[in-house]
VOBA-336210 format. One record per residue (C-alpha): residue in one letter; y, x, z; residue number from 1. Coordinates in steps of 0.2 Angstrom, whole numbers, plus 2048, in hexadecimal, padded with zeros to 3 digits. Layout:
('A',(Y,X,Z),NUM)
...
END
This chain:
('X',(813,3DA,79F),1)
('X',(821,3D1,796),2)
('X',(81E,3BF,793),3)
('X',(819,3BB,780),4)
('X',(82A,3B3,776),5)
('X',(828,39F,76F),6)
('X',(827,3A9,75F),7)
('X',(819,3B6,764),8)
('X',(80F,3A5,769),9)
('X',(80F,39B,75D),10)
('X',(80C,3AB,750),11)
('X',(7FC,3AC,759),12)
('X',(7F6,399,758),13)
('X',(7F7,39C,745),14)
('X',(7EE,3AD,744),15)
('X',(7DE,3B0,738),16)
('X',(7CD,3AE,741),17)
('X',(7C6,3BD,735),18)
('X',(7D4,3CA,734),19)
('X',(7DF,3C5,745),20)
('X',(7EF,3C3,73E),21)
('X',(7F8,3B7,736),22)
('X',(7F3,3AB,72A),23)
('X',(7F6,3B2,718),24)
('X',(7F4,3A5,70C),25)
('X',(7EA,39A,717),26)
('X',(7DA,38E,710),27)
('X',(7D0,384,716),28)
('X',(7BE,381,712),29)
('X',(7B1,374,713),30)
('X',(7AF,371,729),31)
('X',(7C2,373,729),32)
('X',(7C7,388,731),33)
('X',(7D4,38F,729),34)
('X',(7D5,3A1,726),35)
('X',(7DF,3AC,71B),36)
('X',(7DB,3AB,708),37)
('X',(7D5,3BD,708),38)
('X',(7CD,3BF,715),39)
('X',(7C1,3B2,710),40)
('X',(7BF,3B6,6FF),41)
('X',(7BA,3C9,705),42)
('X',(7AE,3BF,713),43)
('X',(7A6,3B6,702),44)
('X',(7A2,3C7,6FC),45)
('X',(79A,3CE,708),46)
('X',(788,3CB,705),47)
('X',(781,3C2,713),48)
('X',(76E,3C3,71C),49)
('X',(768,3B4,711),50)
('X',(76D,3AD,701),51)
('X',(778,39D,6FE),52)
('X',(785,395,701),53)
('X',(792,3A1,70F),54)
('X',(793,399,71F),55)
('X',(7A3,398,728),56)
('X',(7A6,3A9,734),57)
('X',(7AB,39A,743),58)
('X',(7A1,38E,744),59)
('X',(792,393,737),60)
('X',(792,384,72E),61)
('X',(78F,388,71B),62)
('X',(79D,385,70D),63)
('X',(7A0,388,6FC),64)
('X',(7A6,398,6F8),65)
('X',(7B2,390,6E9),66)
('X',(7B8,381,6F5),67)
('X',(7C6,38A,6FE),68)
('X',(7D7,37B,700),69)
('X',(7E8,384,701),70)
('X',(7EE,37D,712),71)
('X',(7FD,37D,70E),72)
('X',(806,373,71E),73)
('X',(7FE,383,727),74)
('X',(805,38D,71C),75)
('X',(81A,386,71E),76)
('X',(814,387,730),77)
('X',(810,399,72F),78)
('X',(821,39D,723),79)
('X',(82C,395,731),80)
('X',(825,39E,740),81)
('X',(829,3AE,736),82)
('X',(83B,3A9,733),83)
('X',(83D,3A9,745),84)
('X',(833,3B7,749),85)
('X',(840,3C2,73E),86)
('X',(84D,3BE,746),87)
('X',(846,3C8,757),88)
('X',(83F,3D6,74F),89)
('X',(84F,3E0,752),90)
('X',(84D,3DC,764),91)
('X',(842,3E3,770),92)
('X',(83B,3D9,77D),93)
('X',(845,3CA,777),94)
('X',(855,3D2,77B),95)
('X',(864,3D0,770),96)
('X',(865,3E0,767),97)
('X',(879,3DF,766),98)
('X',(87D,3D9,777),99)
('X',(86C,3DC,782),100)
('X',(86E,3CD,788),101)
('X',(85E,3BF,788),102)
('X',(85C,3B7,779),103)
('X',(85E,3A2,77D),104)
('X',(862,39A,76D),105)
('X',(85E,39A,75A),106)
('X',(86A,397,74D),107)
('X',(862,38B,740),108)
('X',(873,392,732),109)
('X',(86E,3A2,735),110)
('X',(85E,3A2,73B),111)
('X',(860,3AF,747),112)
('X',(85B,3AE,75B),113)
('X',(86E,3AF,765),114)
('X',(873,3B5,778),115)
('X',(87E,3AB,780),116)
('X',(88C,3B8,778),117)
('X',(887,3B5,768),118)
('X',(887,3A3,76C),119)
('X',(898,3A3,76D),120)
('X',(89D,3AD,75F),121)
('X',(8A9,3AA,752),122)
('X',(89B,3AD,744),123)
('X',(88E,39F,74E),124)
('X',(89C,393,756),125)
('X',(89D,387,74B),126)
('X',(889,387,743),127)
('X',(87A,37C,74C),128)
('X',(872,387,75A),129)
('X',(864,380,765),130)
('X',(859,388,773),131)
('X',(84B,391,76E),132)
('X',(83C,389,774),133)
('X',(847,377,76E),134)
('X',(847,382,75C),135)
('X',(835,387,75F),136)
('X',(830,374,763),137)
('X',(82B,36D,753),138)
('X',(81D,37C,751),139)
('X',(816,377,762),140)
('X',(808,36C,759),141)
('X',(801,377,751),142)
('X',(7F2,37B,75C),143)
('X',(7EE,369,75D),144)
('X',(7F0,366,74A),145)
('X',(7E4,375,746),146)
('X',(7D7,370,750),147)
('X',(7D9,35D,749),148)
('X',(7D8,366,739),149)
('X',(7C8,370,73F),150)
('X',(7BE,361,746),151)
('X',(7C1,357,736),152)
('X',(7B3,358,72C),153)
('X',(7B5,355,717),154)
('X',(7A8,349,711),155)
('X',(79D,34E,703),156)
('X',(7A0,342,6F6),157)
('X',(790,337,6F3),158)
('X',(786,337,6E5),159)
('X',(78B,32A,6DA),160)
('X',(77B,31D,6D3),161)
('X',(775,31F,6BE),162)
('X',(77A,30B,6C1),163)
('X',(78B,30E,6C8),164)
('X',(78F,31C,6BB),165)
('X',(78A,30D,6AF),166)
('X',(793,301,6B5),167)
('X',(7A5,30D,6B6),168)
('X',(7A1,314,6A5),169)
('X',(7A3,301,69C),170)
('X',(7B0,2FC,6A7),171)
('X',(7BC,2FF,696),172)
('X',(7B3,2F4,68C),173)
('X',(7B2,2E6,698),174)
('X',(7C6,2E8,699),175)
('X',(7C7,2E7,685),176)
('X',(7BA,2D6,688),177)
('X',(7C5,2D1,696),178)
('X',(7D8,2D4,68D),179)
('X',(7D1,2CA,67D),180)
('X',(7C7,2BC,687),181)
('X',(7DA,2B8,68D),182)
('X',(7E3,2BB,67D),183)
('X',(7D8,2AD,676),184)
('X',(7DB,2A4,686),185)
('X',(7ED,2A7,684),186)
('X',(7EE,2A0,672),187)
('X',(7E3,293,677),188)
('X',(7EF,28F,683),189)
('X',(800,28F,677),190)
('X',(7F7,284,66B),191)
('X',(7F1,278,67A),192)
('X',(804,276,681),193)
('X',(80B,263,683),194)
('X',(816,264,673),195)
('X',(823,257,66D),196)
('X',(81D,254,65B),197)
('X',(82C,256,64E),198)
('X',(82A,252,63B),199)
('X',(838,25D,635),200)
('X',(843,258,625),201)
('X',(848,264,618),202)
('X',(859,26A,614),203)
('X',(85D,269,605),204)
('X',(86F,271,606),205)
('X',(863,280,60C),206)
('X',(856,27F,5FC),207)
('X',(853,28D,5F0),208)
('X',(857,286,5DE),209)
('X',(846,28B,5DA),210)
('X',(83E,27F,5E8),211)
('X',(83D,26B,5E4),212)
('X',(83F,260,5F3),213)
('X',(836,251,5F4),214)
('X',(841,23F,5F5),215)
('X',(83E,240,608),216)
('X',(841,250,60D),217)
('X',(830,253,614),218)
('X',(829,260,606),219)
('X',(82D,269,5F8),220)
('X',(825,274,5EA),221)
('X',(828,281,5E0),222)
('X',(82E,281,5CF),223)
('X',(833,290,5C5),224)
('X',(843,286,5BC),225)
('X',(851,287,5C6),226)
('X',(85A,277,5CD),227)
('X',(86B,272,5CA),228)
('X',(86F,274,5D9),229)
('X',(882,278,5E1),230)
('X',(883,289,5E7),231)
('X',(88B,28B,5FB),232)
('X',(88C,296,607),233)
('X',(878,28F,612),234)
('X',(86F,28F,602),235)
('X',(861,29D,600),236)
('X',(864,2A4,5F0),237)
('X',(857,2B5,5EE),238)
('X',(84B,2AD,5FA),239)
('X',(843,2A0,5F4),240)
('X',(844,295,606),241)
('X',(84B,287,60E),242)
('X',(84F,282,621),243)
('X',(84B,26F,627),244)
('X',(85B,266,62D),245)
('X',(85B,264,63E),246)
('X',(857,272,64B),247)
('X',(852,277,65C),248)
('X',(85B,280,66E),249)
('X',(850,277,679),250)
('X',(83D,270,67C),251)
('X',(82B,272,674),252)
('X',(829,26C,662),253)
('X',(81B,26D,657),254)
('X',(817,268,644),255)
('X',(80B,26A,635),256)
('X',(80F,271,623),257)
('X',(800,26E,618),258)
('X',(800,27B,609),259)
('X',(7FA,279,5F7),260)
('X',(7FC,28C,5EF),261)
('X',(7FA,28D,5DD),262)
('X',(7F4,29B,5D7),263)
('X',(7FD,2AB,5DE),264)
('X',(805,2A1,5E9),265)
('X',(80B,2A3,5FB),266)
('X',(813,299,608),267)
('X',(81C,29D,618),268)
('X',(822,293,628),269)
('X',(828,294,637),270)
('X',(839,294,640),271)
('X',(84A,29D,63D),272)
('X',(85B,2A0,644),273)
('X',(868,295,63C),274)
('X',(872,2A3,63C),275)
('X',(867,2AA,62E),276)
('X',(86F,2B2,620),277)
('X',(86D,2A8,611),278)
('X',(873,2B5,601),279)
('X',(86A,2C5,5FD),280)
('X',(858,2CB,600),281)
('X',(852,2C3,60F),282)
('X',(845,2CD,61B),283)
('X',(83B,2C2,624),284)
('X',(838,2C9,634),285)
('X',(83C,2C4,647),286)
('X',(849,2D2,646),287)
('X',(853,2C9,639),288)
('X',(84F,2B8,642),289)
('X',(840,2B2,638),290)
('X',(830,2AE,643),291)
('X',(823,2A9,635),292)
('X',(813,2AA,630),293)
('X',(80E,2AD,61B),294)
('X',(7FE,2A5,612),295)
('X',(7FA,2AC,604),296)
('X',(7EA,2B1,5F9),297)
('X',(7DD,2A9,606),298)
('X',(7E4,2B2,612),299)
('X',(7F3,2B2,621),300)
('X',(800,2BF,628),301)
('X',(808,2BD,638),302)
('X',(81E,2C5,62F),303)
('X',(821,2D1,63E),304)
('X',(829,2E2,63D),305)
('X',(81D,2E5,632),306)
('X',(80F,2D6,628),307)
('X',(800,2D7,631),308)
('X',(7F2,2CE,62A),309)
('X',(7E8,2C3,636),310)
('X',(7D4,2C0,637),311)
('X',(7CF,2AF,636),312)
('X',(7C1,2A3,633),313)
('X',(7C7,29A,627),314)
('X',(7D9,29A,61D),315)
('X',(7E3,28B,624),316)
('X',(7EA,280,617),317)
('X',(7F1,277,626),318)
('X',(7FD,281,631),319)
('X',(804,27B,643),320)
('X',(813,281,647),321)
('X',(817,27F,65A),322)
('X',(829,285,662),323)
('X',(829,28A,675),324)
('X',(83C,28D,675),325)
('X',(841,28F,687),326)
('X',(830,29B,686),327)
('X',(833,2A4,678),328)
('X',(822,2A0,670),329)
('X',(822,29B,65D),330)
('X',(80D,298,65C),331)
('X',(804,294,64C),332)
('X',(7F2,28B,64C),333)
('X',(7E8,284,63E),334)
('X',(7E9,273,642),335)
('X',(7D9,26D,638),336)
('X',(7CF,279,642),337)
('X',(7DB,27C,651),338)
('X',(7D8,28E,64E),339)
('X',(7E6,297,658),340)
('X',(7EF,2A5,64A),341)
('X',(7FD,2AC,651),342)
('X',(80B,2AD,65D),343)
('X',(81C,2B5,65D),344)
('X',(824,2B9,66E),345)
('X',(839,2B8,66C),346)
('X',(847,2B3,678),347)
('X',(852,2A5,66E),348)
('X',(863,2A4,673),349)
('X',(86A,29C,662),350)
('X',(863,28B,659),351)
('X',(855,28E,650),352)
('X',(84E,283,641),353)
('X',(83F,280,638),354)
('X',(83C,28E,62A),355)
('X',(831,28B,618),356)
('X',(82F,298,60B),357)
('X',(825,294,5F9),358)
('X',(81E,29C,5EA),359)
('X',(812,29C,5DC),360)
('X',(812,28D,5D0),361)
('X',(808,27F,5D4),362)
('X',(80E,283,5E6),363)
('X',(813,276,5F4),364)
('X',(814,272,603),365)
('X',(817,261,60E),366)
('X',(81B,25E,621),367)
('X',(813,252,62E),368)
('X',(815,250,644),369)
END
């Protein structure tokens, strides 16, 4: 009797326990066999002597009947021994069926077993030939890896404890409690910073016509008659603001504006770019190089993309202004209360200077360290 080809023995080390041949869609179920997809499903319908779950037609253990795992490393295995075992079928008893010679090599190009006169012609010189059982070696393993693959048993998953269920089912609102515990921490943290107290003096070559300075520079107020005051090219003339003197590109610096609003009245502080244009309709938002915070009607707006009103205790008619330049932080605390407000989040590459707006008569404000 001829000896069985590499190819004929590996093609039975991957064969179907139920139907004999090779593995058709090969699954594996729960104690690890593997078996052709069909050939198991037809096994699941064949009523057995008692009822429950099927047991397996190897080694008797019971599985679930809708548990079958595609195998699908078994399967690439399976589709690679077939591509060798076309190229012999022509053949019989592993003869070359142009030549008769013995077939020694595989040509991995064409895929095709070669005799030593194939080897050596023109169409296979010059592609990557090996010896058969070398071509045949990476399949080797896979009686071993199928009987790792048998002895390996899945674990049932364990049940899972009414207190553990609990405990995974508030895990989101324990983060929520958890991310606004440390935004509060965060804030606290701003507001708690060593800053370098700074006392700001108003610019009056900045001033709307509508705001009146005071002698030293250090508040104004709102009055509805315009000043006589010289027109240039850094005075606000829509926007009824104005910009302190001196400003910042380095350091942490903090100071207080307390506000008295009128009736209607608002107030807004916080920092700018000096680069800030003066003339026209100004929007007062970090994308224009504002970074402020508005009090108005009892109540306080944090000017981003879009006004977002904040929730607070109690209005602040003291507002602390504190600037993390090298950070990027522009923070905003009550300072009666120490209340943290707001923060901004920026990157400053330009000098940035104090920023007041006013409005509403009988409105003012004044600054302090």
């Amino acid at each position: 009797m001829a000896a069985a080809t590499p190819v004929t023995s590996l093609e039975e080390e991957v064969s179907c326990p139920i139907c004999q041949g090779v593995l058709r869609e090969p699954v594996t179920i729960d104690c690890g066999h593997n078996f052709c997809r069909g050939c198991l499903t037809r096994y699941c319908e064949t009523p057995g002597p008692a009822s429950g779950a099927p047991a397996c037609p190897l080694c008797k253990e019971p599985f679930r009947a809708g548990g079958f795992r595609p195998n699908w490393q078994l399967a690439s295995v399976v589709a690679n021994i077939e591509r060798l075992k076309s190229g012999s079928r022509p053949g019989a008893g592993g003869a070359c069926p142009e030549h008769g010679e013995k077939l020694y090599f595989f040509c991995e190009e064409d895929e095709a077993q070669l005799c030593a006169l194939c080897r050596e012609a023109a169409e296979h010189r010059a592609h990557a030939v090996r010896f058969l059982e070398e071509a045949a070696g990476p399949y080797r393993n896979i009686r071993s890896t199928l009987i790792r693959c048998e002895a390996r048993k899945c674990r049932k998953p364990e049940a899972v404890s009414p207190e553990l269920g609990q405990r995974i089912r508030d895990l989101p609102q324990q983060a929520l409690l958890l991310q606004r515990e440390m935004k509060v921490f965060l804030e606290k943290l701003r507001c708690e910073l060593d800053y370098e107290p700074a006392r700001p003096s108003l610019d009056p070559g900045t001033a709307h016509p509508k705001l009146l300075l005071s002698e030293d520079r250090l508040g104004a107020r709102f009055c509805y008659k315009w000043q006589r005051s010289p027109d240039g090219p850094q005075r606000f003339d829509r926007a009824t603001c104005v910009l302190a003197r001196a400003g910042f590109t380095g350091g942490r610096h903090t100071w207080v504006v307390r506000v008295d609003l009128g009736p209607g009245g608002s107030c807004t502080a916080g920092v700018a770019l000096g680069a800030l244009p003066r003339k026209g309709e100004l929007r007062l938002r970090p994308a224009a190089g504002v970074w402020a915070v508005r009090l108005a009607g009892g109540c306080a707006s944090a000017l981003g993309a879009f006004p977002t009103r904040l929730a607070l205790r109690e209005p602040p008619r003291q507002l602390r202004v504190s600037l993390d330049y090298e950070v990027g932080w522009v923070t905003f605390a009550n300072a009666a209360t120490r209340e943290p407000i707001h923060t901004f989040t920026a990157s400053f590459t330009q000098e940035v200077f104090p920023f007041f707006g006013l409005w509403g008569r009988g409105s003012s404000f004044s600054l302090s360290p």
